[in-house]
N, C-alpha and C positions, 0 to 999 in steps of 0.2 A: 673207236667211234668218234666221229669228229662233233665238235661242241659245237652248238649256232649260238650266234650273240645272240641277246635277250632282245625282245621286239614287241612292246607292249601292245603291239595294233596287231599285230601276227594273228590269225586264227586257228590255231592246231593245223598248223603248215600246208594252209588252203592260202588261196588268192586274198592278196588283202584290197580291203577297199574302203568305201567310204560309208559311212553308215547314215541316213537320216531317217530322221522321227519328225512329226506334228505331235501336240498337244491341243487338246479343246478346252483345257482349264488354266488359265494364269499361275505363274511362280506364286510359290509365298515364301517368304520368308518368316522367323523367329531367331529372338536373340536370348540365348539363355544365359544370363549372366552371373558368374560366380565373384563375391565379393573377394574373399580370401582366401586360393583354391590352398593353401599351404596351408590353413586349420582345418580346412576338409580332409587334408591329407594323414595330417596327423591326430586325427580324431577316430573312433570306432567307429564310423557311420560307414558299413560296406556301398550303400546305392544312393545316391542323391536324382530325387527325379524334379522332375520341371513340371511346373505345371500344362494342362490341356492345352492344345491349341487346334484350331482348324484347318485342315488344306486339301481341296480336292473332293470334298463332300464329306471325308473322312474326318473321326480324332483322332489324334496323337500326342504322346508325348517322349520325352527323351531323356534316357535312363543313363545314370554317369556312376560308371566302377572310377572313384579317383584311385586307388591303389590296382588296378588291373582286373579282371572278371576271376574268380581263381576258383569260382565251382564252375560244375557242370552235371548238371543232373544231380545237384542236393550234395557232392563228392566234390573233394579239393582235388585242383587235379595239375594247378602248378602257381606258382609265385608271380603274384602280379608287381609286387613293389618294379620302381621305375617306370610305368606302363600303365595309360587310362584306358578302358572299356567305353565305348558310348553308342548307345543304340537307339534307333528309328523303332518307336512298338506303337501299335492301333490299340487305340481305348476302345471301351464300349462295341466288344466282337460278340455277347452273345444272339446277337440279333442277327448275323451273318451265317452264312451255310459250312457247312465243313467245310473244308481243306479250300476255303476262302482266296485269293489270291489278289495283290494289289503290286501293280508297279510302280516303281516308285523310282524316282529320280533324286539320290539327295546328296548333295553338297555339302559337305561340313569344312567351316573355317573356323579355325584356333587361334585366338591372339593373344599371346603375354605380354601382358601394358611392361611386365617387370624387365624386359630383356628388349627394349626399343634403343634400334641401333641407329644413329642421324648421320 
């Protein structure tokens, strides 16, 4: 079987092309900032969350495994050490309908003030 190189724009070996989107709502941005992420690391606390924020008519906030997500479904199910978790979740859902759906467009940037190369 011959290997294809990896092609991150490829679509399950259909024509590739070029994708556009509009949006009717402005970016937002949110900075969550952790002061000493190496005591969070080395502390019990499995989840650190952020506070609320708004974007898009919707809440949210953003949930940090600094040691890695290592349940799943209440069940350990592998070793996060080395490895953070961090996820996009909507507040205040029970006012929405079942199997509710939002898309979402999100960009996350990491910066280690501690490893700044000049």
């Amino acid at each position: 079987m011959e290997k294809k190189p990896f092609n991150p724009i490829a679509n399950n070996d259909h024509t590739c092309g070029i994708l556009r989107s509009s949006r009717e709502i402005p970016p937002a941005d949110y900075l969550f900032k952790i002061e000493s992420f190496s005591l969070l690391v080395d502390s019990e606390i499995e989840k650190y969350e952020s506070g609320v924020f708004e974007s898009g008519g919707y809440k949210w906030k953003l949930s940090l495994y600094p040691n890695g997500n290592v349940k799943r479904n209440g069940n350990v199910k592998r070793n996060g050490n080395g490895h953070i978790s961090l996820y996009l979740a909507l507040t205040e859902t029970d006012s929405l309908p079942l199997r509710f759906e939002v898309n979402v467009n999100f960009k996350l940037f990491v910066f280690d003030h501690t490893r700044i190369i000049l």
